[in-house]
N, C-alpha and C positions, 0 to 999 in steps of 0.2 A: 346230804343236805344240799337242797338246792337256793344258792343266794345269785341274787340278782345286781350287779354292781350298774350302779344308777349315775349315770354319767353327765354333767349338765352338759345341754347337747350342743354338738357339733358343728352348728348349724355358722352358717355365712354370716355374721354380724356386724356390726359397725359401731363401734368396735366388737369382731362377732368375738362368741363365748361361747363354751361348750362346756356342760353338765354331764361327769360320768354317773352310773351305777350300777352297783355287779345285784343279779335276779335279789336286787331288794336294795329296792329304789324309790325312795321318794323326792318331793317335787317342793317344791314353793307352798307346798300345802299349805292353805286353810287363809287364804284374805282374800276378801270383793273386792275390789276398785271402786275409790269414792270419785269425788269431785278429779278433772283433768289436772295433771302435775303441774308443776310452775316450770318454767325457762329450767332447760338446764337437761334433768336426766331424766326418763323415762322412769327410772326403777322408783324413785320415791313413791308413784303413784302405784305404782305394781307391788310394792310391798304391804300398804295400807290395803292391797284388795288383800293380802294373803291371810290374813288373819282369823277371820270371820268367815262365816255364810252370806250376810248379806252385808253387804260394804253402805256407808252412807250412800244413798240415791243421786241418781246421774241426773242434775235436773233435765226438764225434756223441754225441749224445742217449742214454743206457741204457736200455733198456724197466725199467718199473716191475716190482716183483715183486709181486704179489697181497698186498694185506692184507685184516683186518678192519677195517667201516665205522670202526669207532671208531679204529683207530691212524691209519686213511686221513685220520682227520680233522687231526691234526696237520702232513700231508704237504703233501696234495692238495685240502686246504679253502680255500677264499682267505680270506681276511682280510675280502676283503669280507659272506663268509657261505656260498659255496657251493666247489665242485670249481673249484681252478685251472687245472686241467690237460686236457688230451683227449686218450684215447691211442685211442678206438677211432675208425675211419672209418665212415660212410655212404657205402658208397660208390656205390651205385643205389638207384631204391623200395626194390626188396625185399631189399636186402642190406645185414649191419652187420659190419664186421671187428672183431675186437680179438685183440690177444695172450693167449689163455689156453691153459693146459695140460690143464690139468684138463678129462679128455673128459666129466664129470660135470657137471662145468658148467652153469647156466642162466642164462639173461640177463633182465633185464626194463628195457626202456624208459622214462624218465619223464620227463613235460613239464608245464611249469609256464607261461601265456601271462604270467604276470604276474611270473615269475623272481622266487618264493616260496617256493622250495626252500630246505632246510636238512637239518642233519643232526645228529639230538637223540637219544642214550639208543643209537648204534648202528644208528639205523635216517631214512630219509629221508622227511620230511614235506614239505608243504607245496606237491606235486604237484596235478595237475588231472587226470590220465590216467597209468594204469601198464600197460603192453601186453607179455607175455609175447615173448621172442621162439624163433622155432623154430632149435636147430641146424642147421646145414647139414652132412651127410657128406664133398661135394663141395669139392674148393680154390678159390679166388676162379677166376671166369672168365677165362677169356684176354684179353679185353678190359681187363677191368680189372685185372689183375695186370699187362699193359701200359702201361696209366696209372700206378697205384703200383705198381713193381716191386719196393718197399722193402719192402714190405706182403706181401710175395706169399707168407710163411708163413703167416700171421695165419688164425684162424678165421670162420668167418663164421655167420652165422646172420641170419634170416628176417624179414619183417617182415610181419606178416598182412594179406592182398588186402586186408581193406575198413579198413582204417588209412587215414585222412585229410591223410598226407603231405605237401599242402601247406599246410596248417595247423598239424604240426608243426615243420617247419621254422623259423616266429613265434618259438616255445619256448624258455624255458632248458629244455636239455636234458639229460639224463645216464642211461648204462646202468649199471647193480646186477651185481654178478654174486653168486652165491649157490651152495654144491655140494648133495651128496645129502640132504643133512639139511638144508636149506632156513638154512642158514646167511651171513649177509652176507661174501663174500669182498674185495670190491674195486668202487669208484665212479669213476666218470670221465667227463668230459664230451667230445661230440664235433666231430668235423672234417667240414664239410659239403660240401665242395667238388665230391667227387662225385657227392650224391644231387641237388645242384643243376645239374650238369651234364646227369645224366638227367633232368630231366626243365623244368629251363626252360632249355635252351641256346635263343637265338634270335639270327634273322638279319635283324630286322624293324626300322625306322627308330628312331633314338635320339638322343638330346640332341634341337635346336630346329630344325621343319621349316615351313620360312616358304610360306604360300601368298597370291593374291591379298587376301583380307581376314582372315586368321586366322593363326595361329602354333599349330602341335601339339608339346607338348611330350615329350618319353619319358624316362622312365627304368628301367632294370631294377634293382630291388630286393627280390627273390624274399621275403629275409627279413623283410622291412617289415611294421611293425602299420598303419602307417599314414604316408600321405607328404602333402606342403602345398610350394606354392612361395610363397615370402615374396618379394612386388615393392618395390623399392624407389625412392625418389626420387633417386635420381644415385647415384655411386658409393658416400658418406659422408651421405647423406640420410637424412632417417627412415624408417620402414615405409607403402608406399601400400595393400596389401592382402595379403592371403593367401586362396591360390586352394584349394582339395581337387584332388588325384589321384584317378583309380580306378585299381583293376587289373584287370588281366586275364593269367592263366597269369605271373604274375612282374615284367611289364610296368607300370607306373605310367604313365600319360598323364593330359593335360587340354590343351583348346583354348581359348587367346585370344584375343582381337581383335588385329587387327594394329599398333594404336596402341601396342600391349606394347613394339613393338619399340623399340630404345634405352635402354629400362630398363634395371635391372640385378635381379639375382636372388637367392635361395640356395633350395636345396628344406630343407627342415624333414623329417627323417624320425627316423620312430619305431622304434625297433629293439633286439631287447636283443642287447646287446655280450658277450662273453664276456669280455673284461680286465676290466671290474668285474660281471660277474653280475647286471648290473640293465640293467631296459629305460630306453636313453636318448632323450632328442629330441637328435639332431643338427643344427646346422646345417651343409653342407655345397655346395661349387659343381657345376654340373654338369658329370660327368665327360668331356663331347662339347662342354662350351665351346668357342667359338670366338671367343669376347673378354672379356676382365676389366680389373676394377678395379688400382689400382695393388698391388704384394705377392699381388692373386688375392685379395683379402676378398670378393669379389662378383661374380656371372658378367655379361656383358653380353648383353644379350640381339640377338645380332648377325647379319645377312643376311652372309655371307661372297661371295655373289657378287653386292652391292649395288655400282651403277656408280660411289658415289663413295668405294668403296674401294680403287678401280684406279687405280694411276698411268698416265700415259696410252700407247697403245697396249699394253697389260698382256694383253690377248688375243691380241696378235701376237708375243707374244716368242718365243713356239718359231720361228716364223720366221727369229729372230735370232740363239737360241743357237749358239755355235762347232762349228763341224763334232768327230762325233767318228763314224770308221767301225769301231773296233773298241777296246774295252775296254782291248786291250792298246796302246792310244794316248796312256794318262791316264797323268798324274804327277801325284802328290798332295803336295800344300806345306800343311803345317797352319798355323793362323794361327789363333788365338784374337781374337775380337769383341772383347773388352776390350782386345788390347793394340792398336788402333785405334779404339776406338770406345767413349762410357759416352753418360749416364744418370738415372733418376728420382731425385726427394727429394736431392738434393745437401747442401741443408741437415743434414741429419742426419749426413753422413759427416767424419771425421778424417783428419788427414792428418798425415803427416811432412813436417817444415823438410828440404825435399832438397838446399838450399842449403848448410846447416850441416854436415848429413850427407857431403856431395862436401868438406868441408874434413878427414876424417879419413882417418886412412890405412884402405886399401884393404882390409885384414885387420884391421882393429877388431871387436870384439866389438859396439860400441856401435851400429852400423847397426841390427844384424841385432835388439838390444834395442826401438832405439826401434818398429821396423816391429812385434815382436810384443806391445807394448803396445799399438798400436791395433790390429791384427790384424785383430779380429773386427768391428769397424765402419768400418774404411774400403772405400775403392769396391771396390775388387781382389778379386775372387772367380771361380773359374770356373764355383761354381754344379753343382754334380753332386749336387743335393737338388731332387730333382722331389718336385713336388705336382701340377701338373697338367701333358700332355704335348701339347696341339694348339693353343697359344695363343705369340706370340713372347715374349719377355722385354719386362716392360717395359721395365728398365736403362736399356736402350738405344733406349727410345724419346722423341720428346721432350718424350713428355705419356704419361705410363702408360693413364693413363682416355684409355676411346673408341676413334677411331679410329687415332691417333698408330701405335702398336707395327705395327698390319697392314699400312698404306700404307707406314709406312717401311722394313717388310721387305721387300714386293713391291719399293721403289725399291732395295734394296740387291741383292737377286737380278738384276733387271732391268739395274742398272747394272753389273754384274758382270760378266755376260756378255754385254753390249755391248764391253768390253777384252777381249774374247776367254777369258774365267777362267767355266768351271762353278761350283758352287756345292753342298758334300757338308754336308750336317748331321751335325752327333754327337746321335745321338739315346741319351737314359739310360733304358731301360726296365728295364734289373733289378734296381731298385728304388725306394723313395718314403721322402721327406724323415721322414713322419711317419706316426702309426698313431692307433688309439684315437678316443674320443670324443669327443673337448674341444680338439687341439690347431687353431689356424687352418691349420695347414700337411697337414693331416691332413683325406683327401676321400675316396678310394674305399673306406679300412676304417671308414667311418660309415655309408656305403651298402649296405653286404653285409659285415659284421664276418667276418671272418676269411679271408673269399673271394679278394681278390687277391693274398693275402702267403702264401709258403710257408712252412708251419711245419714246426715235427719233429717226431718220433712223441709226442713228449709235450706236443705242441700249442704251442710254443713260437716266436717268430717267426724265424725265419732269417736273421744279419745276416754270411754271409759276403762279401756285396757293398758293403760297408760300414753298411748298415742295413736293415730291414723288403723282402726279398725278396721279388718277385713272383714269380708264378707260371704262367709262360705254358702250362703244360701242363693247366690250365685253361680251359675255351673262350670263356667270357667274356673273359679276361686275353688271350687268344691273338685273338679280335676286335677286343678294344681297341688292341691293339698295331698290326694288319694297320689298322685304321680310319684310327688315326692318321698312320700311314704314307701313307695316300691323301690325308688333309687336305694333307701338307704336297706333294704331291708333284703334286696338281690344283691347290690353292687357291694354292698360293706358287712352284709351277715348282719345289722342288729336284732338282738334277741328281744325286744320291747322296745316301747316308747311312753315316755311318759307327756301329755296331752295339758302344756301349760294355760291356763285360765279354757280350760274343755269347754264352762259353760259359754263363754264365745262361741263355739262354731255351734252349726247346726248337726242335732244329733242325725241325719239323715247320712250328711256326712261322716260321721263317726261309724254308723252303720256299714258304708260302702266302703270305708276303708278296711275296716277289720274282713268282710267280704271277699276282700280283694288281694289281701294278707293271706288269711286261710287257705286263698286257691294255691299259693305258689307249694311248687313237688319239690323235692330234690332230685329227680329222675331231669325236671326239665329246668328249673331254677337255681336250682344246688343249694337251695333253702326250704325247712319243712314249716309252711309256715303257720299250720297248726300250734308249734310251739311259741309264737310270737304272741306275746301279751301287750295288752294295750291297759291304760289306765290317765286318768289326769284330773283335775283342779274343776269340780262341776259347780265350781259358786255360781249363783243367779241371781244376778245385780244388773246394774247399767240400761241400756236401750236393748238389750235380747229379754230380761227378766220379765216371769211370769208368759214365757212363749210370746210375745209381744213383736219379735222379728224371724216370729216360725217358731216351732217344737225344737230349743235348744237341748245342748246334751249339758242338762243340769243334773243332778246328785238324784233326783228322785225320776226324771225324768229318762234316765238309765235303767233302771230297775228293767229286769229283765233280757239285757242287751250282752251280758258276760263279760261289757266293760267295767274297769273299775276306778271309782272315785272315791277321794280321800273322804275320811271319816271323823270330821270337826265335832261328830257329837263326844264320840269318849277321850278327844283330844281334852276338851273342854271341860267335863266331867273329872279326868285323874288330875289337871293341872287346876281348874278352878277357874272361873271367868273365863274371859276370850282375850286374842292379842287385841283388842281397841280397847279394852276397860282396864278398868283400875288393876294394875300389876300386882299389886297385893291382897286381890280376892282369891281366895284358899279355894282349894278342892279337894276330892275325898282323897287323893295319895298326898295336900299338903298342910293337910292339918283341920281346917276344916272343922269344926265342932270341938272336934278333941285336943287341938295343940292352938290356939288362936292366935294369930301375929299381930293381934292389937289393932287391925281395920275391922270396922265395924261395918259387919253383915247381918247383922238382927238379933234381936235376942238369942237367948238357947234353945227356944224353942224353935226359932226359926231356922238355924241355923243346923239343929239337929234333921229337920224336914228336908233340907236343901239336900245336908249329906247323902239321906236317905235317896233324894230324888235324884243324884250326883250317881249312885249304887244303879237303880233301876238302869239309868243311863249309859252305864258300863255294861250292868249284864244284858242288852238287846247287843251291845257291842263284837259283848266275848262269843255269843250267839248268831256272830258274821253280820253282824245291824238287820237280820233280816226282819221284815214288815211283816210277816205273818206268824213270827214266831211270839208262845205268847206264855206271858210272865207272871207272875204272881208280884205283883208292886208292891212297895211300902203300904201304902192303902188299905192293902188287901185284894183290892180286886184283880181281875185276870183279864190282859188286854194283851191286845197285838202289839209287836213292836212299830206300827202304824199310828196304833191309837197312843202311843202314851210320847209326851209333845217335850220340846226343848221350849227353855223362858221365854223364846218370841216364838212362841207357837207353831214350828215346824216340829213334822213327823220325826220321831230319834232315829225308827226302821225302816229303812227306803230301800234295802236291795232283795232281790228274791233268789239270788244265789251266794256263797260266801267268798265268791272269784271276786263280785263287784265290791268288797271293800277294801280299800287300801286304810288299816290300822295305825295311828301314829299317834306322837304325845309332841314330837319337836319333827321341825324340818328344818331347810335354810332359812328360809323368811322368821321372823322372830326369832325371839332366846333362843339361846339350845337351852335342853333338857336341862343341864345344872346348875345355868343362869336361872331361870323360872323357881326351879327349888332354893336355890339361895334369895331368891327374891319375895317366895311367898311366906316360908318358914317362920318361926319367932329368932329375932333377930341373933337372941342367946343360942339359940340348936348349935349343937356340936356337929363337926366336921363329918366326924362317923355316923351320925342320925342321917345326914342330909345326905351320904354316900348309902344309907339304907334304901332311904326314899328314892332316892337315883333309883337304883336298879331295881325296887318293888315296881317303881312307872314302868321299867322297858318289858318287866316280864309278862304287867296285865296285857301287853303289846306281843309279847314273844308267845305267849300260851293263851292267844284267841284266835276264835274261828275266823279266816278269811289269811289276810293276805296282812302281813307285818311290814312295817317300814321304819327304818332306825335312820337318824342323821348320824352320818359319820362325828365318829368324837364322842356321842353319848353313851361309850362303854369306858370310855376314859376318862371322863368328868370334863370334856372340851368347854372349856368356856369362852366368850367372844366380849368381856368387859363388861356385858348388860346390851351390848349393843342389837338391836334388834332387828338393824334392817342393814346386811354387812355388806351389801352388794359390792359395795365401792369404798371398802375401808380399809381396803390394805393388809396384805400379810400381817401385820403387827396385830391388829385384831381379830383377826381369822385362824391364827395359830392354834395347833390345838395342843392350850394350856392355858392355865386360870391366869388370870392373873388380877385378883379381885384383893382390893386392899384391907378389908375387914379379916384378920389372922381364923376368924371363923372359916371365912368364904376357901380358905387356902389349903387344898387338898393338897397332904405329900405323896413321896411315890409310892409308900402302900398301901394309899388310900386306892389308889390307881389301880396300881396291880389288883387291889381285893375286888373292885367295881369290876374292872375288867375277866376275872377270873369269872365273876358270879355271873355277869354277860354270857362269856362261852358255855358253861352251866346250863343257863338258861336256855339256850338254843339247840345243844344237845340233847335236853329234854326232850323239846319242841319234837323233835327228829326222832327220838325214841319207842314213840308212839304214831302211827296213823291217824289216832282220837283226837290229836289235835291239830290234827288238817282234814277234817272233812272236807268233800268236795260236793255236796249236795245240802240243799236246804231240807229236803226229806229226812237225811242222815241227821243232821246238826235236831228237828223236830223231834227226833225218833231216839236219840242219844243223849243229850247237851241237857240237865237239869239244874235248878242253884235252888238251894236250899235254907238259905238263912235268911228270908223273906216276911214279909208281912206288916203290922204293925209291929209286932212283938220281936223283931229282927235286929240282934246285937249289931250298933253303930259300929262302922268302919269295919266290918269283915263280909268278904265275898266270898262263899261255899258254890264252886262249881264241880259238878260230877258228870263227868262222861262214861258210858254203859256199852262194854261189845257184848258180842256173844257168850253166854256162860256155860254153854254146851252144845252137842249136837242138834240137839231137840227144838232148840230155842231159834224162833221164825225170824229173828233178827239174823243179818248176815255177819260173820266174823270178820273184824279188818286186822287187828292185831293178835298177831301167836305169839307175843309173850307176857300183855298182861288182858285183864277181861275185865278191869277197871279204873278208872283213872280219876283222884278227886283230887281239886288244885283249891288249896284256902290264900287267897289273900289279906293278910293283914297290916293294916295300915294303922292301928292303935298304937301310941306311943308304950304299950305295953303288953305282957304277953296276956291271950283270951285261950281260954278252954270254953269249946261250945260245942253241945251232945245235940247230933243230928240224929235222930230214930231212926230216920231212914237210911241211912248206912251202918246201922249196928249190923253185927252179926258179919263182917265182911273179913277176909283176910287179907286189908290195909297193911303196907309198910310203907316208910320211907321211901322215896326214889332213890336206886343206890346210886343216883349222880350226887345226891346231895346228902347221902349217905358217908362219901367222898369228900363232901366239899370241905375245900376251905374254910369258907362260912363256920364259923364255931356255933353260933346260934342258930343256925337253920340246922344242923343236925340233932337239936334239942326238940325238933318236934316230934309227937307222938299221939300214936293213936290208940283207940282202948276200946275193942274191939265191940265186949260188952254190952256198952255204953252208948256206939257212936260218938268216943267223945275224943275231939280231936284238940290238940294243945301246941300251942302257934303262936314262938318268941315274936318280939314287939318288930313291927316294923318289915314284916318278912313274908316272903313266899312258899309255902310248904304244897311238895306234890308228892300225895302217896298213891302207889297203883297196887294192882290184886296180881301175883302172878300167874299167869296160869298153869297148873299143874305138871 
């Protein structure tokens, strides 16, 4: 069995947070991002996206309408003194976009190095250089109307060959526009991101490169008047020196002696900011750190492949890791690092009397008070506020400063996959805790102001990801990401990553990273990185949605790529609604037709069609969600799993291999799995029904094609109070044990043990067979059949059959020697169904002797009748009979 232990990742946050999980891992799965959060936490908003496919819509930005300088002033002046806004791009040297109509139009250019602009009487003083610019007849080039395809009306015009452009760039900036009578029509400042791409994209060494007697340090900061590394005495020590940078084409370096090493850092750059219109000195860490102070106040200045930051045999681990021959072997168990594991500065953190708390009843109001009084300062966080991305959390280390956080990673990877558990990171790259000048949490927009965060056409930052969106489609941001990706996957062995809000970055990126992954040897990396899977969160929401800021790596827009994103159609299909609707819309594992909780979903008829269309929606699922695989519907008809649609009209099958689906029914974000079934159920269902239903969910999960993902706890009946979004709710709610006040909701411990037994059951099946891990969408085509279809198809029962080899003769290839059949019934009827398939009579069906075995006293009551095809499958239950072979 290969499991994937799904770690929330490790990543530098502020407060950072790190996500485990062993090869079966899942993510935040399944919410868009609506509207920008309020004051306060990032994650509110981050949980509302996880929900769903498409999150409430980001409103967009209006292009300004052209005024005079004088009324612009009341608009688009800042407060601070100049232009708040930037609606026009640079988007190469020689070319500037903006939105104007007027084909009379003239532009002119103006830069101030010492951002001393102003805007007095109508007109703009306090420039250094005013440089006409030429219209362009032509539309933006192909290139770059590829890059911003938002853009791609906008006009463009010229920038004169001997302009000194990278001296501009230093500049407050701003274009004038002006019509035929030489008249001020409109001012605005601009968006650098492309003129910076053309012309310093580089591939050349960055952050700290240790040699024999010296240390070289890099930084790229194109816009920089002027950059300094400030060294310090320990992590909280005074100032030891400051060194000067030079540059060269963008690049900042300086070499120091090797005795630097072990210091600690921050570079000092000079830079004028656009939030406040003045040139600031920043302090800031470096972006390629590869160790810091405790919270990240200070970089370390640290050899990463120093021999005493290796626990021991730490070069032989690839050795060790658990066998894995194909993708479609992994099961991912998500497990969040805090709820095993904390942390730095202890002193400082609050806590709830949990004692006192466990004396109130289970539905008090007054728990859930005292946890959000301390909220914000005690330990519990997951941490989805990156500041910096290649460094572990301190948290969870037992000395934040030094070497503490790096060894004890390497020992937690290394002992991980010693029990046989890979090891997936949640890595947060789309987006940063902070922005601006001054905050300590705030590092790559002090370095290159405006550069790594996507903004809108009116220069504004983009917080549909919950705050300050980056911008991979960017080449700097797009390196940084792929950089980072190699630190951790040479420097710390991780065996995956899981790719949080994926639909953020651009799939080009996602592309080059896997790319870049793949190449690393063990011969020269001591990583195979063939084995390294990649997967994440491909919602299509916000300002990237419907490719609008470039070809995102959305859910459909993967198909074909071997990456894999979570699969919200049969999350939504076995649970019923989605996490933004009403909580008490049933699905086909919760009742749904057949067991009604008293919310009204439509007559019987309709509600019998839904199920139905709830079943189709499962089986393109169990079928690896592939898009070309093709089904026999309720209907009747035979369609692609392309063609047959979810309620808001997206495709159910969008992958063309069964690598690209991550299968799920719960993750962190929203219920868990027994919250959800205690929520949907009728309120009367007994304890044992709803511990049936539990683990019927996890198995249509555990014996489907593609790639499985369990949240920790859903073998155990983990419940989290109802609470749906527990980012920051405190161990007391995060515990894994019910603690629901209805004596129904309240599973004892052999409720537990029996859920949990029928879990490991279920997964040894899994493992039992090769038929249920196909690794080709040809195989799953040519195998994978369901049976109980049509119109005339018994409500609430799923007949899946998978077909090997039945002898030599036979053109199909063998993958399993020891059965040559495999039919898996799910039933979800509050009662037991006998239903005679023809097409599997005549077979020699048994039981699996796992469940042959089982505990389960009902599941060993099913049977098959050879005869007949007629298969009989207690209420509530998963039955899998195989053929053996001979």
């Amino acid at each position: 069995m290969q499991m994937l232990l799904h770690a929330n990742s490790l990543l530098l946050l502020a407060p950072t947070t790190s996500r485990l999980s062993a090869s079966a891992s899942p993510g935040r799965s399944g919410t868009a991002r609506p509207l920008p959060p309020p004051q306060g936490h990032a994650h509110s908003a981050r949980a509302a996206a996880r929900g769903t496919r498409r999150p409430p819509a980001v409103a967009a930005a209006s292009p300004r309408t052209p005024m005079a300088v004088g009324e612009e002033c009341a608009a688009a002046v800042a407060s601070q003194g100049f232009v708040s806004d930037a609606r026009a791009y640079w988007v190469t040297r020689s070319l500037i976009a903006w939105n104007v109509n007027d084909q009379d139009t003239s532009l002119f250019l103006y830069a101030s190095r010492d951002a001393t602009m102003h805007v007095s009487d109508g007109a703009i003083h306090g420039y250094d250089s005013k440089i006409e610019l030429e219209p362009e007849h032509a539309s933006l080039p192909d290139n770059v109307a590829e890059k911003f395809p938002f853009i791609r009306s906008y006009r463009t015009f010229r920038v004169p060959s001997s302009v000194d452009v990278a001296s501009l760039v230093k500049c407050q900036l701003a274009v004038a526009s002006y019509d035929a009578h030489g008249r001020h029509q409109d001012v605005t400042g601009l968006q650098l991101p492309g003129v910076l791409d053309d012309m310093f994209a580089y591939t050349g060494p960055l952050g700290a490169v240790f040699s024999d007697k010296d240390v070289d340090l890099y930084l790229w900061a194109p816009t920089a008047q002027d950059v300094r590394v400030c060294f310090y005495d320990g992590p909280a020590g005074p100032l030891l020196q400051t060194v000067q940078l030079k540059e060269l084409n963008g690049v900042w370096s300086v070499t120091v002696p090797r005795y630097r090493e072990n210091q600690y850092y921050l570079y000092e750059v000079k830079v004028y900011h656009p939030s406040t219109s003045q040139v600031e000195k920043c302090l800031a860490d470096d972006p390629y750190a590869r160790g810091l102070s405790a919270n990240g106040t200070r970089t370390w200045l640290v050899d990463i492949n120093s021999e005493t930051l290796k626990p021991a045999s730490w070069d032989e681990l690839s050795d060790e890791k658990p066998n894995l021959e194909s993708f479609s072997d992994i099961s991912i168990y998500e497990l969040h690092i805090r709820d095993f594991s904390v942390d730095d500065n202890k002193s400082n953190w609050k806590f709830v009397d949990e004692a006192q708390l466990a004396k109130l009843p289970p539905g008090s109001d007054e728990q859930q008070a005292a946890i959000v009084s301390i909220q914000q300062e005690d330990p519990y966080n997951w941490g989805y506020d990156p500041v910096l991305w290649g460094v572990p959390k301190g948290s969870y280390a037992s000395n934040p400063d030094g070497p503490s956080r790096i060894i004890e990673y390497r020992q937690m990877v290394q002992a991980l996959n010693r029990i046989g558990l890979r090891v997936v990171m949640d890595v947060v790259y789309n987006h940063l805790d902070s922005s601006g000048p001054f905050g300590v949490s705030s590092v790559l927009d002090k370095i290159v102001p405006g550069y790594y965060l996507r903004r809108n056409v009116n220069g504004q930052i983009e917080n549909s990801a919950a705050m300050n969106n980056t911008a991979s489609e960017h080449f700097m941001v797009d390196r940084l990401i792929v950089d980072d990706l190699l630190n951790w996957a040479i420097n710390y062995k991780v065996d995956g990553f899981r790719f949080d809000l994926m639909g953020h970055i651009m799939k080009s990126t996602m592309i080059r990273a896997k790319s870049a992954i793949r190449s690393l040897t063990r011969d020269v990396h001591g990583v195979d990185g063939s084995k390294i899977y990649l997967y994440g969160e491909g919602w299509d929401f916000g300002e990237v949605a419907q490719n609008k800021r470039g070809i995102n790596a959305s859910q459909i827009n993967m198909s074909g790529t071997g990456i894999g994103s979570f699969n919200d159609r049969i999350r939504d299909s076995v649970n019923g609604g989605n996490p933004f609707g009403n909580p008490l819309q049933q699905g086909f594992s919760t009742g749904l037709f057949l067991e009604p909780n008293g919310y009204y979903q439509g007559n019987e008829a309709d509600t019998r069609r839904e199920l139905a269309t709830y079943a189709d929606h499962i089986q393109i699922g169990l079928a690896g969600n592939l898009k070309d695989y093709v089904l026999r519907t309720h209907t009747g008809e035979a369609k692609k799993g392309s063609d047959i649609y979810t309620f808001d009209g997206s495709p159910v099958g969008y992958t063309s291999s069964p690598v690209e689906t991550i299968n799920y029914v719960s993750a962190h974000d929203n219920e868990t799995l027994f919250d959800i079934v205690s929520i949907k159920t009728p309120i009367g269902l007994s304890i044992d029904e709803k511990c049936r239903i539990n683990h019927l969910a996890s198995s249509m999960i555990a014996l489907s094609q593609g790639i499985p993902f369990f949240h920790a706890g859903d073998e155990i009946l983990r419940s989290k109070s109802l609470d749906r979004d527990s980012y920051n709710s405190g161990d007391w709610f995060n515990k894994i044990k019910p603690r629901l006040e209805n004596p129904s909701f309240r599973p004892l411990k052999n409720h537990i043990l029996s859920v949990f037994d029928n879990f490991v059951d279920i997964l040894k099946i899994r493992y039992s067979s090769p038929l249920f891990r196909l690794s080709t969408a040809s195989d799953i085509e040519q195998r994978v059949r369901f049976h109980n279809t049509g119109p005339s198809m018994v409500p609430g029962v799923i007949v899946m059959s998978i077909k090997d080899a039945q002898n030599e003769k036979c053109k199909m290839a063998q993958l399993d020697k020891n059965f040559s059949y495999v039919v898996t019934i799910f039933n979800v009827c509050p009662h037991e169904v006998s239903i005679e398939i023809h097409d599997l009579a005549s077979l020699g069906l048994e039981l699996h002797p796992i469940q042959v075995n089982s505990s389960d006293a009902l599941v060993r009551q099913s049977a098959y009748e050879a005869s007949k095809g007629r298969f009989t499958v207690p209420r509530r239950t998963t039955a899998v009979f195989v053929q053996p072979r001979c």
